[in-house]
Residue frames as qw, qx, qy, qz and C-alpha x, y, z in Angstrom:
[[0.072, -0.317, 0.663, -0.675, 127.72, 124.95, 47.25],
 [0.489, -0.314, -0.813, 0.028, 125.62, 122.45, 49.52],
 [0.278, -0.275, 0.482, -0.784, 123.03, 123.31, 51.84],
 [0.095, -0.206, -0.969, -0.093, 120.97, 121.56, 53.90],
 [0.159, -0.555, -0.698, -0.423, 117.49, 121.74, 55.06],
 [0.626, -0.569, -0.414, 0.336, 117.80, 122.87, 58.11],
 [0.233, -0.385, 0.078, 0.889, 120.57, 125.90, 57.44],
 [0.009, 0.476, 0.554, 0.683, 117.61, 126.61, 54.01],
 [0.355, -0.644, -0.665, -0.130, 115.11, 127.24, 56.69],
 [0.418, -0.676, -0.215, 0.568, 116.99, 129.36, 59.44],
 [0.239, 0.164, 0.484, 0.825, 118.39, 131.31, 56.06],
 [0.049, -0.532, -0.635, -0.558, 115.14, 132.08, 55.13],
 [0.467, -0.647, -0.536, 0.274, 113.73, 132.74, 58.19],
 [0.488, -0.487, -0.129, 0.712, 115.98, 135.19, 58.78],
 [0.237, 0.311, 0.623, 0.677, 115.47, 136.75, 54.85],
 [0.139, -0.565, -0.706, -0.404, 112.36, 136.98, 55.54],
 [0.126, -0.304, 0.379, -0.865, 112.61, 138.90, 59.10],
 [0.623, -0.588, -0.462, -0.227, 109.64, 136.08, 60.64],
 [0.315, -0.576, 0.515, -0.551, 109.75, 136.55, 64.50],
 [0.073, -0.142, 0.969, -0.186, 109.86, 133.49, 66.63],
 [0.456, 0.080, 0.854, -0.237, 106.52, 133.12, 66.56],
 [0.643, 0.533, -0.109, -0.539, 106.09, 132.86, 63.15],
 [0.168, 0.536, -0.826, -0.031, 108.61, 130.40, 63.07],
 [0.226, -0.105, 0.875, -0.416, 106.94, 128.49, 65.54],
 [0.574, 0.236, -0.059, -0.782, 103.35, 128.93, 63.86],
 [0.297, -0.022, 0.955, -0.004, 101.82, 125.24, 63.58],
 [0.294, -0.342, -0.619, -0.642, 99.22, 123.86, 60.59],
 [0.524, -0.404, -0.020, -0.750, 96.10, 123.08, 61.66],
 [0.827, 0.156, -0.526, -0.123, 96.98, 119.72, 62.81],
 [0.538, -0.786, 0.305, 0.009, 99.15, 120.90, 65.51],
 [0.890, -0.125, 0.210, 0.384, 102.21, 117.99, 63.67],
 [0.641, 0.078, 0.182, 0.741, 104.33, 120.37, 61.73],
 [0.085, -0.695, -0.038, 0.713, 105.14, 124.32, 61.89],
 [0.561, 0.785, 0.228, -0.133, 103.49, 125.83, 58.58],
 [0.041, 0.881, -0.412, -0.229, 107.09, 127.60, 57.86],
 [0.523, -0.293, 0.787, 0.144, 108.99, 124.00, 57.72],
 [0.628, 0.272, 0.722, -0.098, 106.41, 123.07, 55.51],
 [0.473, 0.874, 0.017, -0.106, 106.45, 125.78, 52.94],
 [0.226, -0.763, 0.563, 0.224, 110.05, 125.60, 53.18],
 [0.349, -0.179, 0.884, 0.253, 110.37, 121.89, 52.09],
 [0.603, 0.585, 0.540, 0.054, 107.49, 122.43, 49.45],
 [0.272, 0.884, -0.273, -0.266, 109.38, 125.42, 47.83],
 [0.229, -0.704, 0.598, 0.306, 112.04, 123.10, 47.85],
 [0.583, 0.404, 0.702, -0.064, 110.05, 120.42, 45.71],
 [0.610, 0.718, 0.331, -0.058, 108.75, 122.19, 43.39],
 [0.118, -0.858, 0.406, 0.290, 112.29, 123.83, 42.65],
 [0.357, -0.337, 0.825, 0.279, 113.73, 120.44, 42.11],
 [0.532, 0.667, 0.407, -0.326, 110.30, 119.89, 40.18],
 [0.333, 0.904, 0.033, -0.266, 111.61, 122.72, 37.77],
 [0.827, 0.411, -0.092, 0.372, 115.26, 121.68, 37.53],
 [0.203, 0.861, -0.056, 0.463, 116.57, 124.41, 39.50],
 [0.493, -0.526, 0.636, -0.275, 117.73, 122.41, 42.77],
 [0.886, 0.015, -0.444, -0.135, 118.71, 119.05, 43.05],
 [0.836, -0.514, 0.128, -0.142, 119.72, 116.54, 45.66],
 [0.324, 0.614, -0.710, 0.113, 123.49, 115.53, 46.06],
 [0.207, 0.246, -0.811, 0.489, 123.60, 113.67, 49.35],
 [0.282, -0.532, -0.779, 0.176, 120.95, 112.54, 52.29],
 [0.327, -0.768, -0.493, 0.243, 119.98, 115.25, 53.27],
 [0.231, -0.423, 0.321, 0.815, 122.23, 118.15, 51.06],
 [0.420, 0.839, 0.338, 0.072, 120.79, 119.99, 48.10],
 [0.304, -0.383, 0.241, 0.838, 122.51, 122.77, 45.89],
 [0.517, 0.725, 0.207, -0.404, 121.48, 124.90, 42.99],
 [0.836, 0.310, 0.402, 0.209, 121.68, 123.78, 39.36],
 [0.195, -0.127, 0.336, 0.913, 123.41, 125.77, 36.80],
 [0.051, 0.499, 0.613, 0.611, 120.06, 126.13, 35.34],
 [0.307, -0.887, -0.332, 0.096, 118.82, 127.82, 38.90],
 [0.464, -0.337, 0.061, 0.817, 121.96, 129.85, 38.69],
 [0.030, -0.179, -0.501, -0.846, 120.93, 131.57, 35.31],
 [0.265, -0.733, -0.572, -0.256, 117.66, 132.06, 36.89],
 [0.596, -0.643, -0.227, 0.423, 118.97, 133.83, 39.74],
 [0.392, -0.271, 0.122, 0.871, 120.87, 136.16, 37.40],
 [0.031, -0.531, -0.430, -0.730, 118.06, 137.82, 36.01],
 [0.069, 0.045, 0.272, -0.959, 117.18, 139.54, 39.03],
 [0.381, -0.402, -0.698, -0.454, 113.65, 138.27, 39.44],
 [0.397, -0.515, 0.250, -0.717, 111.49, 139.72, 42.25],
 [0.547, -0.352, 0.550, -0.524, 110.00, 136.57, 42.83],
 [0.337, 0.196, -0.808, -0.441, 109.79, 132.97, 41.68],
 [0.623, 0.049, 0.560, -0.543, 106.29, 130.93, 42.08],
 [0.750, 0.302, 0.583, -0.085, 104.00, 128.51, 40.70],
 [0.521, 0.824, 0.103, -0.196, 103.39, 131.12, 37.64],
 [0.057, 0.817, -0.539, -0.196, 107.01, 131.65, 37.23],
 [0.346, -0.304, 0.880, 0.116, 108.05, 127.75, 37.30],
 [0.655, 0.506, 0.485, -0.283, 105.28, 126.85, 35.13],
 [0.432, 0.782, -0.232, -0.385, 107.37, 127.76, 32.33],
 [0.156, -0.504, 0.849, 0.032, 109.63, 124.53, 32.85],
 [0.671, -0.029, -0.584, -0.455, 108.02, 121.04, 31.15],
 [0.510, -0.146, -0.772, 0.351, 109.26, 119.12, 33.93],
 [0.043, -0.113, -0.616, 0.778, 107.63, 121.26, 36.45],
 [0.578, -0.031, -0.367, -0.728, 104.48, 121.31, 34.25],
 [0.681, 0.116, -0.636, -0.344, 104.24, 117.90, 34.18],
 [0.422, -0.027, -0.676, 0.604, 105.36, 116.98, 37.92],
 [0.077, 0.024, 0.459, -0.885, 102.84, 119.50, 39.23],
 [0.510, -0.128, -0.542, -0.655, 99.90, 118.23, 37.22],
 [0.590, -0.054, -0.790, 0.160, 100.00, 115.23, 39.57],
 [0.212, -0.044, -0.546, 0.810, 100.26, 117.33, 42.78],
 [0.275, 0.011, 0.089, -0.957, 97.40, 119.78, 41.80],
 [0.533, -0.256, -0.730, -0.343, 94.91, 116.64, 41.04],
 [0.412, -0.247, -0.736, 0.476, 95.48, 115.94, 45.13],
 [0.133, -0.069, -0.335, 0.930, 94.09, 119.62, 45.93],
 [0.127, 0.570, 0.793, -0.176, 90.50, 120.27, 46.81],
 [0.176, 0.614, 0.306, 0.706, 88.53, 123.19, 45.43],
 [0.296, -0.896, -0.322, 0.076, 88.23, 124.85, 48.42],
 [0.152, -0.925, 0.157, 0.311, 91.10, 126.90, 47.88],
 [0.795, 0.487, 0.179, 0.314, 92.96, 127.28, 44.68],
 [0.097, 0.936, -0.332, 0.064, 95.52, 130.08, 45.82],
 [0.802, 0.335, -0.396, 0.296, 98.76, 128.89, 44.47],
 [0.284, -0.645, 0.522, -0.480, 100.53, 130.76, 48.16],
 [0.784, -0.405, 0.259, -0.393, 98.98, 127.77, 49.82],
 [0.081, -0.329, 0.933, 0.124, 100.97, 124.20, 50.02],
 [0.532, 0.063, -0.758, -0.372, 99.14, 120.89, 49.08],
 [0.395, -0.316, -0.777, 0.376, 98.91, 119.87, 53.04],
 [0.173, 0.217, 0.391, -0.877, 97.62, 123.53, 54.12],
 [0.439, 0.135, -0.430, -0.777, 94.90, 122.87, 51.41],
 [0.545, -0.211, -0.810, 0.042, 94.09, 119.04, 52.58],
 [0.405, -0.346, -0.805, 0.260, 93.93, 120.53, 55.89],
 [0.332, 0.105, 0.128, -0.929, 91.63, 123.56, 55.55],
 [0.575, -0.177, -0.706, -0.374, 89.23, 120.59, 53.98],
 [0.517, -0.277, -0.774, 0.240, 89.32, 118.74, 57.36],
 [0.049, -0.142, -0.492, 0.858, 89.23, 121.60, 59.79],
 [0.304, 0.037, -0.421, -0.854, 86.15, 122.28, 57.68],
 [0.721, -0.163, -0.623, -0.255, 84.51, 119.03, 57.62],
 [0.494, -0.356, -0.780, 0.147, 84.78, 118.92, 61.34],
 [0.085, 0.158, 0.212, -0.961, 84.20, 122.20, 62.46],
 [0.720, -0.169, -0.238, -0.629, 80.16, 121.31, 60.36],
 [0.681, -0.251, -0.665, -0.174, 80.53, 118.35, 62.74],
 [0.116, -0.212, -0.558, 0.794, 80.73, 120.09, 65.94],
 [0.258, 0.041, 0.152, -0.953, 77.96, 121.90, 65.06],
 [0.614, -0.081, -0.709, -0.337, 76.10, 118.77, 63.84],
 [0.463, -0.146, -0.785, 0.385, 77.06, 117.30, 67.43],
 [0.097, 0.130, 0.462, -0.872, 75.59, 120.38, 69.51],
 [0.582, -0.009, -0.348, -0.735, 72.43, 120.03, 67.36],
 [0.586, -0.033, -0.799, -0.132, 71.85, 116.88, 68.73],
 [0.388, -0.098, -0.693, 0.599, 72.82, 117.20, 71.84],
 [0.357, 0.035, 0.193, -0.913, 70.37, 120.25, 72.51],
 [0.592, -0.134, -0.613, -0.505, 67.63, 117.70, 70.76],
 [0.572, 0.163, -0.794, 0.124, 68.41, 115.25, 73.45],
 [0.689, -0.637, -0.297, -0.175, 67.00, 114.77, 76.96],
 [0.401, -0.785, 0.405, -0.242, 68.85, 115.81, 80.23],
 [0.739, -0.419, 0.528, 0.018, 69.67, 112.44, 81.34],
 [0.931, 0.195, 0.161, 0.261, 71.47, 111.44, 78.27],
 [0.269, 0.889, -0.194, 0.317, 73.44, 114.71, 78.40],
 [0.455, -0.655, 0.542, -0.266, 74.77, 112.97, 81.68],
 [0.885, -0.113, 0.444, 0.083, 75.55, 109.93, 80.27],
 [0.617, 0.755, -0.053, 0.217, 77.25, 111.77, 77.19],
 [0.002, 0.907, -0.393, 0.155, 79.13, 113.63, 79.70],
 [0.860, -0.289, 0.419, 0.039, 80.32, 110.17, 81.69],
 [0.773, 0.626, 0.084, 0.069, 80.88, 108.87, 78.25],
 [0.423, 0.800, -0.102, 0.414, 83.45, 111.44, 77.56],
 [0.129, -0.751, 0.585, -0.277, 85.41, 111.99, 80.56],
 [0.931, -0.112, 0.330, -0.108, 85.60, 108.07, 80.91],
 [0.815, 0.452, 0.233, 0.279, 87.03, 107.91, 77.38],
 [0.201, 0.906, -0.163, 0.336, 89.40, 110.79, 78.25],
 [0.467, 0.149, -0.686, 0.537, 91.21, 108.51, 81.47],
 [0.043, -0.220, 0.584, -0.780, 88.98, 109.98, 84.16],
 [0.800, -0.117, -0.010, -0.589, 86.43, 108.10, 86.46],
 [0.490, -0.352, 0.797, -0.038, 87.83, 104.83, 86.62],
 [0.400, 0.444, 0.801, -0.043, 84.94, 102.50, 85.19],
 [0.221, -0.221, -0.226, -0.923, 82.10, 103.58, 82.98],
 [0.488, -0.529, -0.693, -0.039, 80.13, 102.00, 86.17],
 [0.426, -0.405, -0.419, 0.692, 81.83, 103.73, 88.54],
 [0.017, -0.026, 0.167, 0.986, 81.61, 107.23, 86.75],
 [0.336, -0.414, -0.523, -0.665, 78.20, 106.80, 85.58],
 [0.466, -0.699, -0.528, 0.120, 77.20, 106.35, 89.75],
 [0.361, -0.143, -0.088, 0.917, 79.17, 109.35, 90.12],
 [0.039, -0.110, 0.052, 0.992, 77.36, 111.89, 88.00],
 [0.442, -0.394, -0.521, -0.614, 74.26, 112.70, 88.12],
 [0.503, -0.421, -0.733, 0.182, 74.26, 111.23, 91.94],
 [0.270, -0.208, -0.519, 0.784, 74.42, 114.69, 93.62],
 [0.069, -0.573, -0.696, -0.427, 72.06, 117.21, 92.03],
 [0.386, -0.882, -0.270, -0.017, 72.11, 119.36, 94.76],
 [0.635, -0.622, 0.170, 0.424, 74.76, 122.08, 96.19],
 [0.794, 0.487, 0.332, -0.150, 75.55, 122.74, 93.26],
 [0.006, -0.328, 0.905, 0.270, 77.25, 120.40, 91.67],
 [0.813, 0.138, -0.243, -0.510, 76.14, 117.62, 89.68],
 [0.988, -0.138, -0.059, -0.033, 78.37, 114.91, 90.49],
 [0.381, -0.772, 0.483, 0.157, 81.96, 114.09, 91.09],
 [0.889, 0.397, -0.217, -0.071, 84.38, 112.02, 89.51],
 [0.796, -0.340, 0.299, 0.401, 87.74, 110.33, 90.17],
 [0.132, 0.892, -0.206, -0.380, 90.91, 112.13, 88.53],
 [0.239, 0.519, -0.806, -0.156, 92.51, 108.80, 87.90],
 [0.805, -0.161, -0.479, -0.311, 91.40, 105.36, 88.15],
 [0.477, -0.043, -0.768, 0.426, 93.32, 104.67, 91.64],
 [0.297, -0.849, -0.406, -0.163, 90.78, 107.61, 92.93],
 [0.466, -0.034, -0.298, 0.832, 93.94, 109.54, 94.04],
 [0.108, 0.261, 0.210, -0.936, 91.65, 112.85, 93.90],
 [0.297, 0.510, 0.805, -0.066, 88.50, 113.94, 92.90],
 [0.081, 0.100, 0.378, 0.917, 86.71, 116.36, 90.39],
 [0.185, 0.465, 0.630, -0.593, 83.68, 118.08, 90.77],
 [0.162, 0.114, 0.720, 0.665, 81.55, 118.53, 87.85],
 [0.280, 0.641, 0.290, -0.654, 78.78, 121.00, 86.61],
 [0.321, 0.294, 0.776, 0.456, 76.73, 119.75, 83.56],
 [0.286, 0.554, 0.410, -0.666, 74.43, 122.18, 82.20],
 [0.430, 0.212, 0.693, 0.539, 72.96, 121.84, 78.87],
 [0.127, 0.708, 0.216, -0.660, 72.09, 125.60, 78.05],
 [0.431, 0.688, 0.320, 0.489, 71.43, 127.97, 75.25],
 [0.038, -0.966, -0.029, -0.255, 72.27, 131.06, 77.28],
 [0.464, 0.471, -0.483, 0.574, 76.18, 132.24, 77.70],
 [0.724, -0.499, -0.309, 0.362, 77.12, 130.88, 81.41],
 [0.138, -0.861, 0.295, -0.390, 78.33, 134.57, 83.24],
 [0.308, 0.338, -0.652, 0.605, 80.90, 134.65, 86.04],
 [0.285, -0.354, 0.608, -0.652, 78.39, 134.22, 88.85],
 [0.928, 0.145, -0.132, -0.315, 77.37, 131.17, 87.51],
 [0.630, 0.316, -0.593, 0.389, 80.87, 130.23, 87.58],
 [0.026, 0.474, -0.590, 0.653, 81.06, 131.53, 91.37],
 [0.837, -0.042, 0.075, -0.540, 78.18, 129.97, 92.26],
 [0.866, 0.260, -0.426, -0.023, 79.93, 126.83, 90.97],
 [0.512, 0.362, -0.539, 0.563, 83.29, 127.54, 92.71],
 [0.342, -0.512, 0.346, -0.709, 81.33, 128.53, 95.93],
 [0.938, -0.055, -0.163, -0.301, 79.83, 124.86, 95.95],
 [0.774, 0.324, -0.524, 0.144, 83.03, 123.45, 95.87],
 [0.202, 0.421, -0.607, 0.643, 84.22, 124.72, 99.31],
 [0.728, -0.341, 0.279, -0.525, 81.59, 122.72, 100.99],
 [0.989, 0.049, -0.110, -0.089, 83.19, 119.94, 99.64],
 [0.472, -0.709, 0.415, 0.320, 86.70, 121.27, 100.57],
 [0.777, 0.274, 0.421, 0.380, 87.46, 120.62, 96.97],
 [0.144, -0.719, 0.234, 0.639, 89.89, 122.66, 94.66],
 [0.109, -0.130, 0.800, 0.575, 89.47, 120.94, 91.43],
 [0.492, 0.442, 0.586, -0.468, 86.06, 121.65, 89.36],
 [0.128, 0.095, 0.612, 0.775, 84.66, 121.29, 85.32],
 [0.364, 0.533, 0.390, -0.656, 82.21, 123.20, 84.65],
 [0.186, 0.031, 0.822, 0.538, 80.75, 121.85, 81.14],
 [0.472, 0.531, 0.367, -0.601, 77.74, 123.49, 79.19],
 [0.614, 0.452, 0.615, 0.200, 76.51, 123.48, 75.67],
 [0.017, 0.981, 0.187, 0.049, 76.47, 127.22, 75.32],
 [0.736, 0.352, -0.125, 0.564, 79.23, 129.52, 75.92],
 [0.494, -0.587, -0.328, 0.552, 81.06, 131.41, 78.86],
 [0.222, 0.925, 0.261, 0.162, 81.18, 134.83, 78.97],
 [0.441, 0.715, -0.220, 0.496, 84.70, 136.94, 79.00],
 [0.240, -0.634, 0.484, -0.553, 84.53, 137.36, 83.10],
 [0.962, -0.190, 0.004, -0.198, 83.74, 134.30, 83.45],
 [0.787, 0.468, -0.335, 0.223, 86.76, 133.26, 81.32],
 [0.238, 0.598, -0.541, 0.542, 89.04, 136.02, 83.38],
 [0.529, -0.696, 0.191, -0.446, 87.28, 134.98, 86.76],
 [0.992, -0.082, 0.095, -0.035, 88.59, 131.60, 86.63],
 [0.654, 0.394, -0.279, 0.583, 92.39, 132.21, 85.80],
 [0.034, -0.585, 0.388, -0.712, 92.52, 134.75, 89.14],
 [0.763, -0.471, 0.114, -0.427, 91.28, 132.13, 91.91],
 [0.382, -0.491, 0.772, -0.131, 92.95, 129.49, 94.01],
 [0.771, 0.155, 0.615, -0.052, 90.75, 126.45, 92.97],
 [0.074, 0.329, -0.662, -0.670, 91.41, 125.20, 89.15],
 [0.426, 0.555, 0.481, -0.528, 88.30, 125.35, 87.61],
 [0.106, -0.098, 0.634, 0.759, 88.69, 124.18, 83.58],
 [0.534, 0.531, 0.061, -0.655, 85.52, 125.85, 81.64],
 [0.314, -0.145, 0.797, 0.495, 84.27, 123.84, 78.86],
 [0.528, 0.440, 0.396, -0.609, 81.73, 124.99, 76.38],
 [0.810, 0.350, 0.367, -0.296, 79.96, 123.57, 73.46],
 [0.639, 0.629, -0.439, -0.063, 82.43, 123.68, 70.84],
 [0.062, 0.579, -0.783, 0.219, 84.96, 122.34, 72.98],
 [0.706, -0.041, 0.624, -0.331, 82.72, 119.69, 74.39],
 [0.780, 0.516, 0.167, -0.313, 82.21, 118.87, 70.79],
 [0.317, 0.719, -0.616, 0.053, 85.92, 118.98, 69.41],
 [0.310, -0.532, 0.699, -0.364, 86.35, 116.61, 72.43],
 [0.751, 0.081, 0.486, -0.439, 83.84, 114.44, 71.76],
 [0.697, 0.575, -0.428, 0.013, 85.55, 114.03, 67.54],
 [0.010, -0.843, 0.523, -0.123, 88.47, 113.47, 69.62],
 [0.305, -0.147, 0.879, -0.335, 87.64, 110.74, 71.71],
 [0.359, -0.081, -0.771, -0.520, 84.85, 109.31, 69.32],
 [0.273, 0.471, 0.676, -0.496, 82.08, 109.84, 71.27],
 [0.563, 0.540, 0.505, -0.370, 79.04, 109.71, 69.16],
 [0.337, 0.720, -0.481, -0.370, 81.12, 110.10, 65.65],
 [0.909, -0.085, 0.381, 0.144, 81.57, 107.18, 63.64],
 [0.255, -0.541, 0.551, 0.583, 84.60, 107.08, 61.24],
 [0.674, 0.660, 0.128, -0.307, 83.93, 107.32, 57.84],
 [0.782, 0.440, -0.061, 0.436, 87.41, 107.07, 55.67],
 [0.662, -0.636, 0.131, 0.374, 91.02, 107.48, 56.82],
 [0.636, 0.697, -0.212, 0.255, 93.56, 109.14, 54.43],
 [0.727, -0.461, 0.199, 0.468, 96.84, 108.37, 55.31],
 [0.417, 0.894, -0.158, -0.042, 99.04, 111.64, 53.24],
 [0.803, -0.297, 0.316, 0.408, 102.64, 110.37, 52.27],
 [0.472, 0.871, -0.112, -0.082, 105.13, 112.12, 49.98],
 [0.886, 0.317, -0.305, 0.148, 108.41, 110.81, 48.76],
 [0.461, -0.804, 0.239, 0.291, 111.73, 110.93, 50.68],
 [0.407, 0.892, -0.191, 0.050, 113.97, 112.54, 48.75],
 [0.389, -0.694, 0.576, -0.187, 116.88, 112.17, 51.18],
 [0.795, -0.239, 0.558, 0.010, 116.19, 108.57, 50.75],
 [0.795, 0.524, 0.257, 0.168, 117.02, 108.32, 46.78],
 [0.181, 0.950, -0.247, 0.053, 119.95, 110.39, 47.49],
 [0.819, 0.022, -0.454, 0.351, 123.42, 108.05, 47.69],
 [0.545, -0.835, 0.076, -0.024, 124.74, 108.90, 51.00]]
């Protein structure tokens, strides 16, 4: 019998008893749902072993040899278990060369392993990036911030922005900004390069400022981190008021290559099956 990928997955799914949002559950990458992914790497290494194979574009069935596996009544079949097949020896040698040592549990796929590396390697550069940035004088923390919300679509220029912030300094607020480059609205903006966790009457204090400007839109952006009422004080008010502290300033800053220079691109490809199948 033929199945495809798509009825393998909702199958399982269901097997397995995930709830929607396990279903939904995304790598770290945010580009594909972890479940999809284990799904279409179980189905690899299967064909790997001999025990699936590909009929059609995008159709699969089980061999006679995965049949006779299936009648012994095995609890479970993994790495350990397929490892007994030459062809799935030899076919997985290749695979495991690709996998970093930072995690050798066979559970894990080949892409959740690639991308527990990255999340790594930039999670020590956010903290690389706040190290600096605390090093750094005020007034380049205001030309970081420009920098970044320039390179994010807002501000127009990086003339115009950069006479923006920094220009008020008083009232507090630090500076404003266009929300779009035709200046349809404006933002109000509160740099503050701290070490101590910004509270909720810091935030009010912020959000009180704004209603001298009759504004309703405000970032409040520190180095440091907000504190829980802060968080909640700012989801219950009228004005929209997006909190942004040091990690996030930093994530942002990878995002939009501010101060990060690229080092080496991997581009991860794996065959299409589908396509070497006659249609």
């Amino acid at each position: 019998m033929e199945h495809s990928a798509v009825e393998a997955s909702a199958t399982l799914g269901k097997q397995f008893g995930l709830s929607d949002a396990e279903m939904k559950e995304m790598l770290p990458s945010g580009r594909q749902r972890r479940f999809l992914n284990r799904v279409g790497w179980a189905r690899t290494y299967l064909k790997m072993a001999g025990l699936l194979q590909y009929v059609r574009r995008g159709a699969f069935k089980i061999t006679d040899k995965g049949l006779d596996v299936l009648r012994s009544n095995l609890d479970r079949i993994d790495v350990s278990y397929l490892k007994q097949f030459p062809e799935f020896t030899t076919a997985h040698a290749s695979v495991k060369q690709s996998e970093s040592s930072i995690s050798t549990a066979e559970s894990k796929t080949p892409e959740e392993t690639f991308e527990e590396v990255h999340q790594r390697l930039r999670e020590e550069l956010a903290e690389q990036i706040l190290e600096r940035i605390r090093e750094c004088p005020p007034a380049f923390f205001e030309s970081l911030v420009v920098d970044l919300l320039v390179a994010m679509g807002y501000g127009g220029s990086r003339k115009d922005a950069g006479q923006a912030v920094g220009r008020t300094g008083d009232e507090g607020v630090d500076g404003l900004i266009k929300e779009d480059k035709l200046g349809l609205d404006t933002i109000y903006i509160q740099a503050k390069r701290w070490q101590n966790t910004v509270g909720r009457p810091d935030i009010q204090l912020f959000s009180g400022s704004l209603d001298g400007f009759k504004a309703k839109k405000g970032v409040f952006i520190t180095t440091s981190q907000f504190t829980q009422t802060a968080v909640e004080y700012v989801k219950h008010i009228e004005k929209k008021i997006i909190l942004i502290d040091g990690k996030m300033l930093a994530e942002l800053m990878i995002d939009h290559g501010i101060g990060v220079t690229e080092v080496v691109t991997y581009r991860v490809c794996r065959v299409d099956e589908d396509y070497f199948t006659e249609g």
